[in-house]
C-alpha positions, -999 to 999 in steps of 0.1 A, spaced: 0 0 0 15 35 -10 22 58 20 15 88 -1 -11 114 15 -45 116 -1 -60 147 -4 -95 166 -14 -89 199 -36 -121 219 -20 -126 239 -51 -128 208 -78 -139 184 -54 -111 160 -71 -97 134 -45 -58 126 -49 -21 119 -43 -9 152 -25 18 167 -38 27 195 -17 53 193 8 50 175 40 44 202 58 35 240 55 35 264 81 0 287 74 -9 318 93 -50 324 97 -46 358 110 -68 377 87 -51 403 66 -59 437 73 -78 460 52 -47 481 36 -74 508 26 -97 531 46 -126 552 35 -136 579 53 -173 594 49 -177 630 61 -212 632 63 -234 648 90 -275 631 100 -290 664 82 -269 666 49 -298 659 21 -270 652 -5 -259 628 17 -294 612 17 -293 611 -19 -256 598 -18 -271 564 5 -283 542 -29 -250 542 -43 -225 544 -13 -248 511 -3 -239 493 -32 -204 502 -35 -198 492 2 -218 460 -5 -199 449 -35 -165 462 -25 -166 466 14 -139 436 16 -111 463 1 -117 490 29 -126 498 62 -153 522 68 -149 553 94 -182 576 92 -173 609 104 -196 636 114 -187 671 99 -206 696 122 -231 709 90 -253 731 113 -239 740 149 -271 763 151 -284 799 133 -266 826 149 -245 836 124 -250 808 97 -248 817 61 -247 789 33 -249 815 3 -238 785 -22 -271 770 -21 -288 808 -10 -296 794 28 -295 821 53 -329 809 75 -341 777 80 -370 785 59 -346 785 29 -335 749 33 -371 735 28 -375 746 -12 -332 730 -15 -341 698 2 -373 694 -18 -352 699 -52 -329 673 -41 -354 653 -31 -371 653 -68 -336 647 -82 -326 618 -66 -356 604 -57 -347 595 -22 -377 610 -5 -377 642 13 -406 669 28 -388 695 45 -418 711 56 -402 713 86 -379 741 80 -409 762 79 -429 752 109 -405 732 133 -374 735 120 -342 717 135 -318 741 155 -288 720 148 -276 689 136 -252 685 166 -273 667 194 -282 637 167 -245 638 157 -233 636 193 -256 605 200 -241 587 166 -207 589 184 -222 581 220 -235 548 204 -206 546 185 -186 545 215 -204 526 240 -222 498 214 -199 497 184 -216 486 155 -250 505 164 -240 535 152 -247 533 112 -283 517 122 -288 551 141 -272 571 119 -296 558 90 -331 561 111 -323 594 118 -320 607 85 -350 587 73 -368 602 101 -357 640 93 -362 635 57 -390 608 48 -408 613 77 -405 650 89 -396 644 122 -369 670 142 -342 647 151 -323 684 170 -350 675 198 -343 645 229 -377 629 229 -373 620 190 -336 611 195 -349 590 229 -374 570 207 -351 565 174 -326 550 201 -353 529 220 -363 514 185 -327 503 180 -331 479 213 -309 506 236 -318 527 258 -326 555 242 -329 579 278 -296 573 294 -275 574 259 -296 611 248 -288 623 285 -245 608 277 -250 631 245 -254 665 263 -225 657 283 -192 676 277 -175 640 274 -195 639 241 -192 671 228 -153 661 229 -161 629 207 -177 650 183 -146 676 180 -120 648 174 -140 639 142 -146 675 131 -105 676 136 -100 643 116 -127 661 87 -101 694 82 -74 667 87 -85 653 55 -92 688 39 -132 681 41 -151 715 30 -184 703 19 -208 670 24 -207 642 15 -172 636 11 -158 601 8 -116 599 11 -101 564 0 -68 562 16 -41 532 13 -18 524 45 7 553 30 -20 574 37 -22 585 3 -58 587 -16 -85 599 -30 -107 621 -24 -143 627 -41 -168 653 -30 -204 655 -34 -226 627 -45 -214 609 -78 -218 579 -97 -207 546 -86 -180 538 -116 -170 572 -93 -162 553 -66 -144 523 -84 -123 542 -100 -112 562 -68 -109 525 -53 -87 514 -82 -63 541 -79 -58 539 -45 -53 500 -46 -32 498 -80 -54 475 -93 -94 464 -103 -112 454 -73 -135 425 -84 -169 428 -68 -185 404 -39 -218 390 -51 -247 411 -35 -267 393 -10 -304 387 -19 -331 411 -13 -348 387 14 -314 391 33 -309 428 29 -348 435 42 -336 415 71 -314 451 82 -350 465 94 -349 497 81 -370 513 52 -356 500 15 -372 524 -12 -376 518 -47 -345 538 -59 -325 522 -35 -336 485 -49 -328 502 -86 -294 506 -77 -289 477 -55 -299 448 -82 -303 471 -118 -331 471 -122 -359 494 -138 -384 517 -113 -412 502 -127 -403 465 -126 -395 467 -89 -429 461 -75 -431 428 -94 -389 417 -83 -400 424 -50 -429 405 -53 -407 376 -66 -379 377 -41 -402 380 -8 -428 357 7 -456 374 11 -464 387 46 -430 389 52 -430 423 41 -450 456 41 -455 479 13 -458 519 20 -461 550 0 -439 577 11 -434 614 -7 -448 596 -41 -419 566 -40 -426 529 -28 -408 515 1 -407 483 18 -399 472 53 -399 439 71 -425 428 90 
């Protein structure tokens, strides 16, 4: 009987005489990501809204190149003195008619009626409670971050107030009382200020920006919201080569994240046409499993 090792081949399935050496020393530390992106962004930026169908994708299919590190920018510290004369924003009235164009545009759904009636006094108390979470339940942070801006945006509701941040936090399974009440601490307002540091660090002067930056810390940096071939190509030249895309995972499995998905978003996610999503949907859910909503003119679905 030969004493040479047998061995599977996992990929081919093929059983056989192993060839390799004896032995091989192997080392199952994972590799670290060489590349970080950095997303200046702040919970009341509507281009950044807009921005969340693509930036979804492109971390979907390429996340396995990059770390992520959200950063909040400080957009609105509050209306003594503020003066946006870009986009012609003096008084929070004046946001209302810019978020509802941007809305139209990117079809990411916005009202902004409350600019005129109950408007938001700044965007710093829901940015200090995405870096409370941050630091005391990593991994919470992005769920937060994303039901606060479809609760300013989608759902007109003031997310500059406690008892809206208190129930945005409850509906995350925390508790949304004691991590408001960390936010108005000092310690928090110092969380905030290291990341509006790391944002001039990285020569951030408008949202959303997204830097791409290899372990030379050299990169890319690409403001406002743009295409995803964008995005590639800002990967590609930071890593010297063409990232190859991860399969995205199935609609059934991406409604499982329990927020709203709406019918742009599913466009961009699986290519597909606006008016063939109702029937995709239909095809990759069991019914029940899912409800259907209308919101600002656009169809969204949620888990039930």
């Amino acid at each position: 009987m030969s004493h040479e090792s047998m061995m599977c081949d996992l990929e081919t399935g093929v059983c056989g005489i192993n060839d390799e050496e004896k032995m091989q020393v192997i080392d199952l530390k994972q590799e670290e990501k060489k590349v970080t992106l950095y997303y200046a962004t702040d919970p009341i930026c509507s281009h950044c809204w807009a921005l969340e169908p693509v930036l979804n994708r492109f971390i979907e299919e390429y996340g396995h190149y990059f770390r992520v590190e959200t950063k909040m920018g400080g957009l609105l510290a509050s209306w003594e003195g503020f003066s946006d004369g870009a986009n012609g924003i003096q008084k929070p009235s004046d946001v209302g008619g810019h978020w509802r164009e941007v809305g139209e545009h990117s079809r990411m759904p916005i009202d902004g009626s409350l600019w005129y009636d109950h408007p938001i006094q700044s965007s710093y108390p829901a940015s200090r409670v995405f870096k409370v979470i941050q630091h005391m339940v990593p991994g919470k942070e992005q769920a937060f971050l994303r039901a606060a801006r479809e609760a300013v945006f989608a759902l007109n509701r003031n997310i500059g107030e406690d008892d809206v941040l208190i129930e945005l936090v409850d509906d995350l399974g925390l508790n949304g009382k004691e991590i408001v009440e960390a936010a108005s601490q000092q310690s928090a307002q110092d969380l905030l200020e290291e990341d509006f540091e790391m944002v001039a660090r990285l020569g951030v002067r408008g949202f959303p920006s997204i830097i791409i930056v290899n372990k030379e810390q050299q990169g890319i940096k690409v403001v406002g919201a743009r295409t995803l071939e964008t995005y590639v190509q800002a990967l590609q030249q930071v890593l010297g080569e063409t990232p190859q895309p991860k399969t995205i995972k199935a609609l059934s499995h991406k409604i499982e994240e329990g927020h709203l998905l709406f019918s742009k978003e599913i466009e961009v996610l699986y290519d597909i046409e606006q008016q063939d999503v109702e029937s995709y949907v239909q095809s990759q859910l069991q019914e029940n499993t899912y409800r259907v909503q209308q919101i600002l003119n656009e169809m969204a679905i949620q888990r039930v």
